[in-house]
Residue frames as qw, qx, qy, qz and C-alpha x, y, z in Angstrom:
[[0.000, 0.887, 0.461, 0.000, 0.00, 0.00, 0.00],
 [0.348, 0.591, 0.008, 0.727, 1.34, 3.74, -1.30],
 [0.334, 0.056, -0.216, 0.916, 2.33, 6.11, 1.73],
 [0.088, 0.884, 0.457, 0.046, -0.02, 8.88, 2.92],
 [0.417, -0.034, -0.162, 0.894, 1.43, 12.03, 2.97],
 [0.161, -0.700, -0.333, 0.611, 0.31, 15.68, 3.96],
 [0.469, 0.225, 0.446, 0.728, -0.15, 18.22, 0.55],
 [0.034, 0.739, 0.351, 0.574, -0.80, 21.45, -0.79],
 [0.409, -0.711, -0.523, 0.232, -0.70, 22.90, 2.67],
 [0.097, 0.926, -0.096, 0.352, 0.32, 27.08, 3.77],
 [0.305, 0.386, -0.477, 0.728, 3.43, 28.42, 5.35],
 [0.421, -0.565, -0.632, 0.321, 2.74, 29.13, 9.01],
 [0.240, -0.148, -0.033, 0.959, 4.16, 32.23, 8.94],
 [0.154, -0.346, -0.567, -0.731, 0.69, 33.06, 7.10],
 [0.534, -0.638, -0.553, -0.046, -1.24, 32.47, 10.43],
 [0.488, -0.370, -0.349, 0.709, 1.23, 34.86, 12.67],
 [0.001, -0.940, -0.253, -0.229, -0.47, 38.61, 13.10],
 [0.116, 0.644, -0.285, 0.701, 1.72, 41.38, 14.50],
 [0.357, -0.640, 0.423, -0.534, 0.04, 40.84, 17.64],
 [0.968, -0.191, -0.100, -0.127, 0.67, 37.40, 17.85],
 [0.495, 0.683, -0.280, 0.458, 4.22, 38.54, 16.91],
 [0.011, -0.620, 0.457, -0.638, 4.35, 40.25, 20.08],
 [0.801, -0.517, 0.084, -0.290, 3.22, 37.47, 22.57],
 [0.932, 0.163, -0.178, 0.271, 5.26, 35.00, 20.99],
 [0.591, 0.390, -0.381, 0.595, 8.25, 37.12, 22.31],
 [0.304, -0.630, 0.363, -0.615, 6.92, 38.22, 25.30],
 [0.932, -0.224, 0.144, -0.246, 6.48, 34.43, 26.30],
 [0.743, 0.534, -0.296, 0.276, 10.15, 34.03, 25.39],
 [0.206, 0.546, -0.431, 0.689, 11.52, 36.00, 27.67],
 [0.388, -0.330, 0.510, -0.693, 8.91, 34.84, 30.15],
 [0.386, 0.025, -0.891, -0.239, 8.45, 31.14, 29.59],
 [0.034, -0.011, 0.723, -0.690, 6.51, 31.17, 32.95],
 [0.423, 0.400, 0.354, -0.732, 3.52, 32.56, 31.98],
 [0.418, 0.153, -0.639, -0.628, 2.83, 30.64, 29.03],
 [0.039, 0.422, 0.889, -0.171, 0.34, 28.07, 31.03],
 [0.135, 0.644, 0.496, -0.567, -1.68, 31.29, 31.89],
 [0.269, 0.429, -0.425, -0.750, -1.44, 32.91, 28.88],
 [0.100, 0.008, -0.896, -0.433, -2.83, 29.33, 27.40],
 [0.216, -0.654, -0.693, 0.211, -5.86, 28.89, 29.92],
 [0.191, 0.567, 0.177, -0.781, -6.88, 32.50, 28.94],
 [0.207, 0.354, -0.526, -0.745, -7.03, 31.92, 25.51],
 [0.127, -0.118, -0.984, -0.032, -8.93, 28.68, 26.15],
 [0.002, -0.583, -0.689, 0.430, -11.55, 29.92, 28.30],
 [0.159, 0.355, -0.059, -0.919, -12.31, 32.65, 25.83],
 [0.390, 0.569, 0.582, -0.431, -15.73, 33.48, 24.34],
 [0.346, 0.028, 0.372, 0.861, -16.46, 34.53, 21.26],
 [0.221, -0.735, -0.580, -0.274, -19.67, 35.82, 22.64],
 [0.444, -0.431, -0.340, 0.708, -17.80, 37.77, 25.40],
 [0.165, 0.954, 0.246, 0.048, -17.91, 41.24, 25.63],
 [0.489, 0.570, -0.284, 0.596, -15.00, 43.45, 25.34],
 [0.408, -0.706, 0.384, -0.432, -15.82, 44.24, 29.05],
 [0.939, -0.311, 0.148, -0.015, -15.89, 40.45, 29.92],
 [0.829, 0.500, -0.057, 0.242, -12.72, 40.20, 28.05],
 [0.106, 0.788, -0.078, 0.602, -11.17, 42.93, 29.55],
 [0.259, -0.791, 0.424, -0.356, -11.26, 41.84, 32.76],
 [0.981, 0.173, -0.058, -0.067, -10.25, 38.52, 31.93],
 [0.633, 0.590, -0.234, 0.444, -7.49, 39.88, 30.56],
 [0.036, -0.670, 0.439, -0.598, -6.47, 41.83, 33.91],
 [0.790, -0.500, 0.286, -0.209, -7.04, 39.00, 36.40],
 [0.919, 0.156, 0.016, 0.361, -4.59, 36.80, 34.51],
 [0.376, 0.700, -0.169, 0.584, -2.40, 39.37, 34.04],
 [0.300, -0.708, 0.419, -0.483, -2.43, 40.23, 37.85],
 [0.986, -0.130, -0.016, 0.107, -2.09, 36.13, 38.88],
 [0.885, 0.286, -0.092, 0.357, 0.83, 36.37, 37.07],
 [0.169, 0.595, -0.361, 0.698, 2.45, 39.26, 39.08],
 [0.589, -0.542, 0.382, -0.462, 0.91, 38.39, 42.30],
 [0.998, 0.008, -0.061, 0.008, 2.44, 34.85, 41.62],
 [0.383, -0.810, 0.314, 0.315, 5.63, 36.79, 41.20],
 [0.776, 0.131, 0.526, 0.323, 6.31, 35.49, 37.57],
 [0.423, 0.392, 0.090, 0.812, 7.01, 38.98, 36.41],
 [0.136, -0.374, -0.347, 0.849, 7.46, 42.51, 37.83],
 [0.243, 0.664, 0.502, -0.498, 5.36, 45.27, 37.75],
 [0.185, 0.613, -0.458, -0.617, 6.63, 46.67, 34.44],
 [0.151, 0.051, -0.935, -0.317, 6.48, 43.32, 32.45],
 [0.155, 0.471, 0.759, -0.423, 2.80, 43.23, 34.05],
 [0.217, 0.697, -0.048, -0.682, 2.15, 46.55, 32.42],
 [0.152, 0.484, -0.578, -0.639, 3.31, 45.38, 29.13],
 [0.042, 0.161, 0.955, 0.246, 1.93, 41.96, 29.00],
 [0.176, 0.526, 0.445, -0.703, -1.49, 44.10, 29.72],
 [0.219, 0.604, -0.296, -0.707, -0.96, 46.06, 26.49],
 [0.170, 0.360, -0.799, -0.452, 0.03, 42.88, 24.55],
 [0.088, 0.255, 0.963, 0.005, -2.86, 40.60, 25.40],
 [0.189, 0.634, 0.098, -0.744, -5.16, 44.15, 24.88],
 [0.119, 0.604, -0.482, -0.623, -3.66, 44.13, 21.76],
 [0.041, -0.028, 0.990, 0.128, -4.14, 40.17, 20.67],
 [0.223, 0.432, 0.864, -0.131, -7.48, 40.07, 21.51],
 [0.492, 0.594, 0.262, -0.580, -9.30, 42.92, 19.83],
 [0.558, 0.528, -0.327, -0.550, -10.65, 41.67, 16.38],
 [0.716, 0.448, -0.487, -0.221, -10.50, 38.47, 14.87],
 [0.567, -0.476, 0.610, -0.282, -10.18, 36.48, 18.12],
 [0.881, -0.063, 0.451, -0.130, -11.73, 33.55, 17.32],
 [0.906, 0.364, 0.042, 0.211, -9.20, 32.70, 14.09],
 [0.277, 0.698, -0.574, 0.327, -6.44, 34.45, 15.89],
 [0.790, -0.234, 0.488, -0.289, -7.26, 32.23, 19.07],
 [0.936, 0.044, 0.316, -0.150, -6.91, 29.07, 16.37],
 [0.455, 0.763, -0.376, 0.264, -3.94, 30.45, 14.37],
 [0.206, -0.781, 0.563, -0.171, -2.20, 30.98, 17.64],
 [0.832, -0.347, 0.427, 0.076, -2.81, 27.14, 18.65],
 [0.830, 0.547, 0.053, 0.095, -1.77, 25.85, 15.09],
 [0.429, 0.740, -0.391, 0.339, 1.67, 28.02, 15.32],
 [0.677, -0.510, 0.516, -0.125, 2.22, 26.58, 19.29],
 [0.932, 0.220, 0.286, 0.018, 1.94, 22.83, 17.63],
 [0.649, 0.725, -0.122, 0.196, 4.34, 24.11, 14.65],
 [0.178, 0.819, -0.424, 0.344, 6.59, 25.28, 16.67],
 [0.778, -0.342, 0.441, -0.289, 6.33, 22.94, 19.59],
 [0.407, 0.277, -0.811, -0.317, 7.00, 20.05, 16.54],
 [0.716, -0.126, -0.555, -0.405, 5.43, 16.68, 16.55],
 [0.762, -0.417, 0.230, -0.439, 4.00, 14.75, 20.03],
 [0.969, 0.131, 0.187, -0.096, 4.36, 11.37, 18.74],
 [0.670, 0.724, -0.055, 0.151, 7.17, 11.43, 16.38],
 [0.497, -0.773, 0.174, 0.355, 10.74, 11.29, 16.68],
 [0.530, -0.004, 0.490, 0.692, 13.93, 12.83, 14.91],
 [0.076, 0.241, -0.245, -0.936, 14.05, 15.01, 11.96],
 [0.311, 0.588, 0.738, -0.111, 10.14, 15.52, 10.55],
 [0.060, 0.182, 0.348, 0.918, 8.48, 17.84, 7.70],
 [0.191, 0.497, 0.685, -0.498, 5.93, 19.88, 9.00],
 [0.017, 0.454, 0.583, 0.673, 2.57, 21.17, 6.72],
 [0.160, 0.443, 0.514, -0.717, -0.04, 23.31, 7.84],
 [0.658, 0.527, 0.318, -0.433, -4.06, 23.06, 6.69],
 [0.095, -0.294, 0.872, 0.379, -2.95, 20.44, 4.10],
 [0.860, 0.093, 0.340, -0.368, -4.90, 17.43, 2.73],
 [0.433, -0.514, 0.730, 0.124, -4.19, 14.18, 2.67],
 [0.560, 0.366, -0.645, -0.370, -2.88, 11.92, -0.10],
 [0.926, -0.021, 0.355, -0.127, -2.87, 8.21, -0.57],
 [0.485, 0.233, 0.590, 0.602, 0.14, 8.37, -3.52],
 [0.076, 0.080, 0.354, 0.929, -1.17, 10.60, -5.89],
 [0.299, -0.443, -0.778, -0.329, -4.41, 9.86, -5.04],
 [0.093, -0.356, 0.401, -0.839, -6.26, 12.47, -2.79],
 [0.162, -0.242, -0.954, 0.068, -8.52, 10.82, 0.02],
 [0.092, -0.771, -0.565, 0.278, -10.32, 13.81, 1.49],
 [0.037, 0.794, 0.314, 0.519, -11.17, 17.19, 0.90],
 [0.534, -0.843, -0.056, 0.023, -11.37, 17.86, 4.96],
 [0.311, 0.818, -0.347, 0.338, -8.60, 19.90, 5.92],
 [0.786, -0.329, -0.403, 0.333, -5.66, 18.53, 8.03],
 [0.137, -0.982, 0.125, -0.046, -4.70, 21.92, 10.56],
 [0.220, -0.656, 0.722, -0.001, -0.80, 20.54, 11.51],
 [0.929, 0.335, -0.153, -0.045, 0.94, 17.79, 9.88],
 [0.241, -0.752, 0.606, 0.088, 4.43, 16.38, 10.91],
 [0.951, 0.262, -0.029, -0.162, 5.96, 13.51, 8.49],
 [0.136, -0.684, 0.717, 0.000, 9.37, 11.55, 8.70],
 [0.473, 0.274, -0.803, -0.238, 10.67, 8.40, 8.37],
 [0.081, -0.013, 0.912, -0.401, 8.75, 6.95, 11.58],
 [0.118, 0.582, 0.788, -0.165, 5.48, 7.82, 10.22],
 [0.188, -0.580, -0.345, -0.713, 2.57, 10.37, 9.98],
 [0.139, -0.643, -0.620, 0.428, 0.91, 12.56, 12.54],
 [0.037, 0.420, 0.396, 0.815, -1.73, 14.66, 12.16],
 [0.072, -0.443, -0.641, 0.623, -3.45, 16.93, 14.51],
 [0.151, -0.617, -0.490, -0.597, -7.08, 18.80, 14.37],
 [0.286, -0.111, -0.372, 0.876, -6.61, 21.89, 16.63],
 [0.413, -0.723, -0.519, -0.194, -9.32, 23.41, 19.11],
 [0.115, 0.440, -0.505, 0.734, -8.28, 26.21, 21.24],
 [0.411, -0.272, 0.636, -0.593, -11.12, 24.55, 23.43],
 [0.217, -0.039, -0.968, -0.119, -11.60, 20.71, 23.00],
 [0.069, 0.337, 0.878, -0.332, -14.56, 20.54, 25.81],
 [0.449, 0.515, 0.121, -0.720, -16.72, 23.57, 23.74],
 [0.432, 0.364, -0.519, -0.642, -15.96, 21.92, 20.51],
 [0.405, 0.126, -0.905, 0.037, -15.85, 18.33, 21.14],
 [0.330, 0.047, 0.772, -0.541, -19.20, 17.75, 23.54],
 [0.371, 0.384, 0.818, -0.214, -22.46, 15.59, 22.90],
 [0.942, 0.125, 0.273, -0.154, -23.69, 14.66, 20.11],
 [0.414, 0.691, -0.372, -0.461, -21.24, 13.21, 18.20],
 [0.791, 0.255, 0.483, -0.276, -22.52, 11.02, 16.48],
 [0.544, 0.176, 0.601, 0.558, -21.06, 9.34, 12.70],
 [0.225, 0.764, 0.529, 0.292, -24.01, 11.47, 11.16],
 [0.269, -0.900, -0.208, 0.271, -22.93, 14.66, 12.68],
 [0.526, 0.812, -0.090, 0.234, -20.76, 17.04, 10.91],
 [0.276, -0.706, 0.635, -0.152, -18.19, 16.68, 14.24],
 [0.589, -0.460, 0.644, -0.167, -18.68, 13.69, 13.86],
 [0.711, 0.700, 0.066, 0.007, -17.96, 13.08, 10.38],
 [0.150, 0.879, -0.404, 0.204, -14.93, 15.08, 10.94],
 [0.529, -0.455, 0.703, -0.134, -13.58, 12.89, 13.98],
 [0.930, 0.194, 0.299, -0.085, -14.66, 9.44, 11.70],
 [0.663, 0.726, -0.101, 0.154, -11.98, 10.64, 9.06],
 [0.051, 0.796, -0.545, 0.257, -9.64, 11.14, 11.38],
 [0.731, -0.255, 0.617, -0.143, -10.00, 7.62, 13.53],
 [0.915, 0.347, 0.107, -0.176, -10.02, 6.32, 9.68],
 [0.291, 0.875, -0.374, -0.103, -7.02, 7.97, 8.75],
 [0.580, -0.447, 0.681, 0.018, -4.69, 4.65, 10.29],
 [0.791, 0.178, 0.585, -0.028, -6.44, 2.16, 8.44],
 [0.518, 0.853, -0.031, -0.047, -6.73, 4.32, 5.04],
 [0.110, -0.781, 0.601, 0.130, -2.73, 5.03, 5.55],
 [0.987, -0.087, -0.132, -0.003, -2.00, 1.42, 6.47],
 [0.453, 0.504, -0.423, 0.601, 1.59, 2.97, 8.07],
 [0.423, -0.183, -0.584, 0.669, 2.43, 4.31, 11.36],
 [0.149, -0.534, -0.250, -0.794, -0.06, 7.09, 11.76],
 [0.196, -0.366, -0.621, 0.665, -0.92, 8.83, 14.58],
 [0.000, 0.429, 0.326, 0.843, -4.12, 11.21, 15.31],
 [0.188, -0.226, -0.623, 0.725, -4.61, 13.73, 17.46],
 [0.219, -0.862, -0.420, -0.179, -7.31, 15.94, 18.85],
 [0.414, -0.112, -0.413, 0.804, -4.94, 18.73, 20.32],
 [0.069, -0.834, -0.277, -0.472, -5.91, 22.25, 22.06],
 [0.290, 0.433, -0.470, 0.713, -5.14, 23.96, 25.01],
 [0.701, -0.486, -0.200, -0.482, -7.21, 22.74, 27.37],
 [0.213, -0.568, 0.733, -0.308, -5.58, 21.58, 30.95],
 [0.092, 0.358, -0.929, -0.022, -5.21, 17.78, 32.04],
 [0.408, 0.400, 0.692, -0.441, -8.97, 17.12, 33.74],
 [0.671, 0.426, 0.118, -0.595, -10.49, 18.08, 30.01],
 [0.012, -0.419, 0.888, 0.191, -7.54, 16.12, 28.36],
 [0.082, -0.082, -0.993, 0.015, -8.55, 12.93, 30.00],
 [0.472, 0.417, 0.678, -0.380, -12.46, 13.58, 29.73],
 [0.524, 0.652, -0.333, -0.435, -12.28, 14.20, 25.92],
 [0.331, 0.330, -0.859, -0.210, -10.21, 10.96, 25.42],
 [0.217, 0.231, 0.918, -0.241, -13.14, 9.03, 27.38],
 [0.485, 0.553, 0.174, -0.655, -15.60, 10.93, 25.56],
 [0.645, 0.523, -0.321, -0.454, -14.36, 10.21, 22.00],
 [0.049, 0.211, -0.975, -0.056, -13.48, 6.72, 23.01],
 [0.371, 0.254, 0.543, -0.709, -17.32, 6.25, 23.89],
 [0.493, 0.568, 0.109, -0.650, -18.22, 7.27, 20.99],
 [0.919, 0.329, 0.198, 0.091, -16.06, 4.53, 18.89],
 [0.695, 0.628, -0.130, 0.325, -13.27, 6.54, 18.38],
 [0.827, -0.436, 0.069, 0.348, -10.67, 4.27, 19.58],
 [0.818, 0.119, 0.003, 0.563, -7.74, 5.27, 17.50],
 [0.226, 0.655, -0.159, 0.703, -7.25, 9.17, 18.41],
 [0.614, -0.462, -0.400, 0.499, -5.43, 10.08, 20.64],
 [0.290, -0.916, -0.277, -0.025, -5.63, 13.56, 22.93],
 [0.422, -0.038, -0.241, 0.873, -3.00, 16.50, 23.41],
 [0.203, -0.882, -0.426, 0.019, -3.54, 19.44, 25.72],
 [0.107, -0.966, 0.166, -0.170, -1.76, 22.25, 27.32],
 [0.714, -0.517, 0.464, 0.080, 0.45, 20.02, 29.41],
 [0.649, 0.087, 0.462, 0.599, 2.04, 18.28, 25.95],
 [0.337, 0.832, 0.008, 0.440, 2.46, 21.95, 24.14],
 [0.156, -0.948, 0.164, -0.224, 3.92, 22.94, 27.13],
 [0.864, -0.431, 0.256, 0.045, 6.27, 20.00, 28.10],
 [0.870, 0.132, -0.004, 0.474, 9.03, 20.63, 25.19],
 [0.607, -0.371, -0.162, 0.683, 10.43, 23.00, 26.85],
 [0.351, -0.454, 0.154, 0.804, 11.99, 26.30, 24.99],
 [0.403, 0.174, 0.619, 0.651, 10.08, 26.55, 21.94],
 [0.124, 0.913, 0.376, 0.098, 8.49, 30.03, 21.92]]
């Protein structure tokens, strides 16, 4: 049986706004606050108001100084820069942001040198299998993995999903994706959700028949270490 591979797919760099620009390097310099900085971006609405948002934004922001994980000046700025992130175009900067974590983060599964795609679709050979887009892709000589990114798994991923269901359509293609391959192939559900939604999302879609994906949260984006 012919390979699957990962095609057609965009640069990442295409998904990075200015003000995503500027988190990414404020979470450089302050690797600390990149949990809280995830579990804000999770727990956002896209129904919020700009007030609810707002003071979202300033209780995290004060955690993280009254935790003592930066001073009052780096408090001030990260203020400005999550201000700055969220107005407009949350929700597909919110799913950009996870997509460029993942990229950068590199593959879960996988080890050694890998080629990553982003919003691809997958082949069989020459032969495309699906239309449905794949958000992060990482290929190499140990395999395939492919991940379908949710900045919140438990809003996107809850009851029904069912085969018939357009989520659950979506998930079927991915649990298929092993068999279809016939290689090493791994698929994830990832997002940035903490370890309690983790492991009730991977009993949820294991419920539901799909045995063969498997579940990354916050904790694996955040566990290789240096990469922001």
């Amino acid at each position: 049986m012919k390979k699957c591979s990962c095609r057609k797919g965009k640069s990442y760099r295409l998904l990075i706004s200015k003000e995503m620009e500027r988190l990414f390097r404020f979470m450089k310099r302050y690797p600390e606050v990149k949990s809280c900085i995830f579990v804000l971006i999770n727990t956002y609405r896209p129904t919020d108001s700009e007030r609810i948002t707002a003071e979202r934004i300033f209780h995290t922001v004060r955690e993280c100084y009254d935790a003592g994980l930066i001073s009052f000046s780096a408090a001030v700025e990260l203020l400005n820069v999550l201000k700055s992130f969220f107005i407009k175009r949350t929700d597909t900067r919110r799913g950009n942001f996870l997509e460029v974590v993942l990229s950068k983060r590199g593959a879960i599964r996988l080890k050694g040198k890998v080629r990553r795609l982003n919003q691809c679709r997958l082949y069989r050979g020459r032969v495309k299998i699906s239309d449905k887009e794949i958000d992060v892709a990482f290929s190499g000589p140990e395999g395939l993995e492919i991940h379908e990114c949710k900045a919140n798994m438990i809003r996107q991923w809850r009851d029904p999903l069912f085969k018939r269901t357009k989520k659950g359509r979506k998930l079927g293609f991915l649990n298929e994706v092993a068999r279809e391959c016939g290689q090493r192939t791994f698929a994830f559900c990832t997002g940035l959700d903490g370890s309690f939604a983790t492991e009730y999302i991977k009993e949820l879609l294991e419920a539901y028949g799909y045995k063969n994906l498997l579940v990354a949260g916050k904790e694996e984006l955040i566990k290789s270490g240096d990469f922001l």
